[in-house]
DOTOR-133891 format. One line per 2 residues: number of its first residue (from 1); their letters; for each residue x negated, y negated, z negated of C-alpha. Coordinates in steps of 0.2 Angstrom, whole numbers. Example, Ala and Ser with C-alpha at 12.3 -4.5 7.8 and 13.67 -1.06 7.14 Angstrom:
# residues 2
1) AS) -62:22:-39 | -68:5:-36
# end
This chain:
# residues 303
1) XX) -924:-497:-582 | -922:-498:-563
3) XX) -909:-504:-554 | -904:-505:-535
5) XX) -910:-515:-521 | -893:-520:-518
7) XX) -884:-523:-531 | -870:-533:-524
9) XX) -865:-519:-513 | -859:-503:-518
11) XX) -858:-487:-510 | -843:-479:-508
13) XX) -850:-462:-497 | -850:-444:-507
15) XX) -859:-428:-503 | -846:-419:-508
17) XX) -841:-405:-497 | -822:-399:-498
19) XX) -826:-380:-498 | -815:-369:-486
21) XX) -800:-359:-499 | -800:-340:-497
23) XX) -789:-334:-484 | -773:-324:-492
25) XX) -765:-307:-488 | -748:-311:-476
27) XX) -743:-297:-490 | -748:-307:-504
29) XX) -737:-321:-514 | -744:-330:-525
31) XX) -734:-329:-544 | -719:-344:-548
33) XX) -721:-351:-563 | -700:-351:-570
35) XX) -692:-366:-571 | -691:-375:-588
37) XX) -677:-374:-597 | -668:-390:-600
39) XX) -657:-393:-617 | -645:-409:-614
41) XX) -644:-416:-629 | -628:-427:-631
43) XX) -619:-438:-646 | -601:-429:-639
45) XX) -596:-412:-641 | -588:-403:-625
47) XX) -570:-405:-625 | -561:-389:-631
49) XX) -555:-377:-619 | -537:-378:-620
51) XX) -538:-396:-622 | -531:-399:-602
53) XX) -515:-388:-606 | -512:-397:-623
55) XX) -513:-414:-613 | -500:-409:-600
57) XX) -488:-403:-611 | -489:-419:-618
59) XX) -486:-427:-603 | -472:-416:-599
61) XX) -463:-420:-615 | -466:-440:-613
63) XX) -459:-439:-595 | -444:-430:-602
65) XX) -440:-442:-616 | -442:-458:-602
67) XX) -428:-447:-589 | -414:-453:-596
69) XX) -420:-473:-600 | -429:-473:-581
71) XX) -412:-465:-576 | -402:-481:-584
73) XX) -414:-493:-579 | -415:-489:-560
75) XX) -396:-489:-560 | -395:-507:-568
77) XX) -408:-513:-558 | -399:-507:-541
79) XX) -383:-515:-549 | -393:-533:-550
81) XX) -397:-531:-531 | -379:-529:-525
83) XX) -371:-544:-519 | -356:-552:-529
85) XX) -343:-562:-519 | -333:-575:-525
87) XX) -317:-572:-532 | -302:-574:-521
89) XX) -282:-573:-525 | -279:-555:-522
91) XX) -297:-549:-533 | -288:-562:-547
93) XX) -270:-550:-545 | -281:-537:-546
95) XX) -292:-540:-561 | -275:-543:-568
97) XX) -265:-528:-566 | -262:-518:-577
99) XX) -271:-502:-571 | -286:-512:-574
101) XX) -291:-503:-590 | -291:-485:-580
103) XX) -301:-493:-566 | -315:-500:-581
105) XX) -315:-482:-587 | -318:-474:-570
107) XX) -333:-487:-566 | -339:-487:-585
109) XX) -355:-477:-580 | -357:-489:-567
111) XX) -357:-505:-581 | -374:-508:-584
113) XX) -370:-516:-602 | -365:-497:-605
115) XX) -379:-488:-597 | -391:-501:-608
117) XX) -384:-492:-622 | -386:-475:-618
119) XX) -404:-472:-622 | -404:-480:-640
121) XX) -386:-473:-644 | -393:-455:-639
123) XX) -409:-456:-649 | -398:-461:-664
125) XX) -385:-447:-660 | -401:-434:-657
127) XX) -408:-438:-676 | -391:-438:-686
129) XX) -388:-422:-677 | -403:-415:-683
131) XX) -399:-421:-699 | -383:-414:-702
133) XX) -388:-399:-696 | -404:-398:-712
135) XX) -391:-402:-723 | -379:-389:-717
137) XX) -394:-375:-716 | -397:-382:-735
139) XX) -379:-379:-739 | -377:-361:-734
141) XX) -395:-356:-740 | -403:-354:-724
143) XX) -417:-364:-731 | -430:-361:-747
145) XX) -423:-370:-761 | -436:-381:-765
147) XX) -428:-391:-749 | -417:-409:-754
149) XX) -401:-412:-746 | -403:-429:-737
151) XX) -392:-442:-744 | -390:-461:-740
153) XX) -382:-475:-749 | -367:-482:-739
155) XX) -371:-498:-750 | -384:-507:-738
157) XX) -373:-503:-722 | -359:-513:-729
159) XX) -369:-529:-735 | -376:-529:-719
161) XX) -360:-527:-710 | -352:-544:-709
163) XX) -370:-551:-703 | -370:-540:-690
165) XX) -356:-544:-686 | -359:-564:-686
167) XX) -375:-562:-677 | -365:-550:-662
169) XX) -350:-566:-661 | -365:-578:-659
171) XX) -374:-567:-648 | -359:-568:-636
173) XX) -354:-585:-637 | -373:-589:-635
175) XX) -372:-578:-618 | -357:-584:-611
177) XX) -361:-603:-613 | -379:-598:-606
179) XX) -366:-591:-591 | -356:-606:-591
181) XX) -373:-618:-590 | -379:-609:-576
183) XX) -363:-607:-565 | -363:-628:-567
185) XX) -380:-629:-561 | -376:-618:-546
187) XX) -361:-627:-542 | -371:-643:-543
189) XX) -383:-637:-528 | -370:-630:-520
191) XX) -362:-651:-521 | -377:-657:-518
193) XX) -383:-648:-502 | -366:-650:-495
195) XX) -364:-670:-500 | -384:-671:-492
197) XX) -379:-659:-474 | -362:-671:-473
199) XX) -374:-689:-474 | -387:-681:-460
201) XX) -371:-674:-450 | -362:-693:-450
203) XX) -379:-702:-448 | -390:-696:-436
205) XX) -379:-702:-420 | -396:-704:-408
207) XX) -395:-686:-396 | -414:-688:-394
209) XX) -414:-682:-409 | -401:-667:-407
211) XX) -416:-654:-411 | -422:-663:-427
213) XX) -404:-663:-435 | -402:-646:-430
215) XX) -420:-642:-439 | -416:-654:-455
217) XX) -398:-644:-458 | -406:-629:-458
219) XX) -419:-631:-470 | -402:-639:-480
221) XX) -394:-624:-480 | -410:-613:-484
223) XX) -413:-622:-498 | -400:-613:-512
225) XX) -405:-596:-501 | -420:-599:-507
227) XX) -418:-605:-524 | -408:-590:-526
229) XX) -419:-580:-522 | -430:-589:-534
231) XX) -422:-585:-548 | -417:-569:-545
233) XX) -430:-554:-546 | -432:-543:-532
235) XX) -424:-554:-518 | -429:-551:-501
237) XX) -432:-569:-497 | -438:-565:-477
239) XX) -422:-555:-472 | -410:-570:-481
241) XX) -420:-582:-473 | -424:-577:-454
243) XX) -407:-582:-448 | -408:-600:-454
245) XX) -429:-604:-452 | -443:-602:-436
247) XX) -456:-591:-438 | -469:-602:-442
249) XX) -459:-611:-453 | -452:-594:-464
251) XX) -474:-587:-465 | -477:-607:-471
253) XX) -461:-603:-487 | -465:-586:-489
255) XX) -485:-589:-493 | -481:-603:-504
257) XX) -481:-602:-522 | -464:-611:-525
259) XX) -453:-609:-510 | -436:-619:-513
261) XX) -449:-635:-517 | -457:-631:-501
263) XX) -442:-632:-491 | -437:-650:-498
265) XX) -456:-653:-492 | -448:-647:-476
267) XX) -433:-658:-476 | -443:-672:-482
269) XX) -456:-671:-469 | -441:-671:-457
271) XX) -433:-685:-461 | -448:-696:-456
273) XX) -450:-688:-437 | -427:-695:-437
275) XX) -426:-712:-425 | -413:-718:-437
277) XX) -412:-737:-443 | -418:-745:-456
279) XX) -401:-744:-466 | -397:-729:-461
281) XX) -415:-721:-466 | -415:-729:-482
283) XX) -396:-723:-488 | -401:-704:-481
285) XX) -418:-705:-491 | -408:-713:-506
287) XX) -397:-697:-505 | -411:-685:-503
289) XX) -422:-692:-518 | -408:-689:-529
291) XX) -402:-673:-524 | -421:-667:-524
293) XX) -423:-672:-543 | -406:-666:-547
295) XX) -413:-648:-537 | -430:-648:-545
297) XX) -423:-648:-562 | -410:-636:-559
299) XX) -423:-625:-553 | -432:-625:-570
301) XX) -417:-625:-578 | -408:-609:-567
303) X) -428:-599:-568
# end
């Protein structure tokens, strides 16, 4: 068998000739092969046609069973929003006159205790009147006759009864001392913040340090702002705050995670920059830790 000179070397040259293609008629097209015909094979069948009108009537009922609850809700929660002032003599003669009672039934879609009710009170209206009117249609023979009258044995609601009613006394008394707790805590910020602006007031004397007092009874008086708005839900904590904190100061409280803990941050920070003696600082700093405990815990305890 003979082999090549070189056989390390390989050739890579061809004689082959690319031969010229025939020249078409500018008449002449040449004949499309049809595209092929794809079937998409797929696990889920297309949804039915009328499945998009089925789905919005169902919306449409779902939106007009919520009106009446979204209806109540949006009214209590613009009643938690309204500011409440203190009673005063003349609101005490008033609350106790007696018009009072025409006065609570004028405002009683305004109680939001009232307008809590309404949604489950009309629900259970809407099924005993369907109800009554079954066994009515049943009565008078509107109906086939293999349809029952539905009947119900009083015997359940009057075992029940007096727990129910147990269960509402507790209920109250559970809400009211809850009240009660909560007004004492209040009052006990409202002591404290006053006790702690009257010890700064009487013992910062120096008028070097005229601006820093000024600061440090600010951020005293911001504090129950801002532990009110703490507790409260939907505050507007800038607009309560911009007449008592500077700029810089209300961005620092408004980006921070627990606000009324970072203005005692404030007030202690403050209290270092005072020139105030040793005594002095030590009785103002005494006063502050106490209050700032006494504040932090009412804070869990009010949230």
């Amino acid at each position: 068998m003979a082999q090549s000179p070189n056989p390390s070397k390989l050739s890579f040259s061809s004689t082959f000739t690319l031969k010229p293609l025939p020249r078409l008629h500018p008449n002449l097209t040449l004949p499309t092969k049809p595209p092929p015909y794809f079937k998409t094979l797929s696990s889920i069948s297309p949804p039915p046609p009328d499945s998009k009108p089925t789905t919005s009537k169902a919306l449409n009922l779902i939106s007009l069973l919520r009106a009446i609850p979204d209806w109540s809700d949006r009214i209590k929660e613009r009643g938690m929003q309204q500011s409440r002032a203190l009673y005063n003599h003349e609101k005490w003669v008033q609350h106790r006159s007696s018009l009072r009672h025409v006065r609570h039934v004028l405002s009683s879609l305004q109680s939001r205790v009232i307008l809590s009710l309404v949604p489950p009170v009309l629900a259970f209206t809407l099924v005993a009147v369907a109800i009554a009117s079954y066994n009515t249609a049943v009565d008078l023979c509107c109906l086939p006759g293999f349809f029952p009258v539905l009947r119900a044995s009083s015997l359940p609601y009057q075992l029940t009864a007096p727990a129910l009613a147990l269960l509402l006394v507790f209920r109250t008394e559970a809400s009211y001392s809850r009240f009660q707790e909560g007004r004492k805590a209040w009052t006990k910020v409202i002591a404290g913040a006053n006790d702690f602006a009257s010890q700064v007031i009487s013992g910062v004397e120096n008028s070097s340090d005229e601006s820093t007092k000024t600061a440090l009874l600010h951020y005293i008086m911001a504090f129950p702002v801002a532990l009110k708005c703490h507790v409260m839900y939907g505050s507007d904590i800038g607009r309560d705050l911009q007449n008592l904190l500077e700029v810089d100061d209300l961005a620092v409280v408004l980006n921070s995670k627990h606000r009324p803990r970072c203005i005692i941050e404030f007030i202690s920070q403050t209290l270092k920059v005072l020139n105030l003696e040793e005594s002095k600082r030590t009785m103002l700093e005494l006063v502050f830790v106490n209050n700032s405990w006494v504040f932090l815990s009412l804070c869990h305890t009010l949230a």
